[in-house]
C-alpha positions, 0 to 999 in steps of 0.5 A: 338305500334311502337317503334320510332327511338329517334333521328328521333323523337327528331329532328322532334319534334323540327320542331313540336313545330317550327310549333306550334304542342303539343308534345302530338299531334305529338306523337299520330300521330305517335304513335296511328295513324301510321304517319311518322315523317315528316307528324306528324311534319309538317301538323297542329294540325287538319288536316289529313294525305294526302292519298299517291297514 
């Protein structure tokens, strides 16, 4: 597991509930699924994480 920086994860939680995301949802997908901040706060609960080039 990663250890999350509480200020980043603080902030973008914020954005996440502005955006209708569970709390539980944007930690799992930083958490488990290794998203950064700004993906897990801003794409919809469903959908995947976009594939960097």
């Amino acid at each position: 597991m990663r250890k999350l920086n509480k200020r980043l994860y603080k902030r973008y939680l914020k954005i996440a509930k502005e955006n209708g995301i569970p709390a539980r949802t944007y930690y799992d997908r930083m958490q488990y699924r290794g998203w950064n901040y700004e993906d897990a706060a801003k794409l919809p609960p469903g959908s995947r994480k976009p594939k960097y080039e």
